[in-house]
N, C-alpha and C positions, 0 to 999 in steps of 0.2 A: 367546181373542182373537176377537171378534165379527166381525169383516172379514175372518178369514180363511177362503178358501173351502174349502180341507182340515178345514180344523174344524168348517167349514158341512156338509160333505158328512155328517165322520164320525158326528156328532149327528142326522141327518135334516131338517136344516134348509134345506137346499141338493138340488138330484136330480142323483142319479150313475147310473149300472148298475153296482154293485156285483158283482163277483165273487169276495170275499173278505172275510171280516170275523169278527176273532179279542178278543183282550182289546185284543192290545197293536194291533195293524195294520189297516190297510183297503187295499184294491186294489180299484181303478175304472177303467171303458173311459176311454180318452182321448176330449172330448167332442170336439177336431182330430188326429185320428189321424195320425200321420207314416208309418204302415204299418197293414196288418191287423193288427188285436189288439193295439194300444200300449196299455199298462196302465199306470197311475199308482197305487206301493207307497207308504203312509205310517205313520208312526205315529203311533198317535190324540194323545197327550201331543205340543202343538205344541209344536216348534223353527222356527228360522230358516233353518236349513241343514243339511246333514246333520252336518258335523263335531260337531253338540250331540247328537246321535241315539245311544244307550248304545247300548255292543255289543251286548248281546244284542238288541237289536233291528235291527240294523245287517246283522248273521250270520241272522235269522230272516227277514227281508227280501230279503238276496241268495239265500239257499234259494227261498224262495217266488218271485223271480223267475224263475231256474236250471228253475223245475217249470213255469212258465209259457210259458215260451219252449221245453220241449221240442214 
């Protein structure tokens, strides 16, 4: 999806600060941080919302945020 900015980022089309970047996932600084270090977790494969987001990537996501936040 061309307009979308998660897809923008994940392809290099769009500029994030990347802090994470796997097959399935990307994690980027929030560019309006609501706190220090708000990160924004996604999966490369767009959805709309997360309830379309396959578990395993749903479970590798809440991990990876879990390790983030320590």
């Amino acid at each position: 999806m061309s307009d979308c900015i998660l897809c923008q980022i994940q392809k290099g089309e769009a500029k994030a600060f990347k802090v994470y970047d796997d097959e399935d996932l990307v994690a980027v600084m929030h560019p309006f941080p609501a706190n220090n270090g708000h990160i924004i977790i996604f999966a490369k494969d767009h959805k709309m919302s997360i309830a379309e987001v396959e578990d395993a990537h749903l479970s590798k996501m809440f991990s990876l945020a879990q390790k983030f936040s320590a």
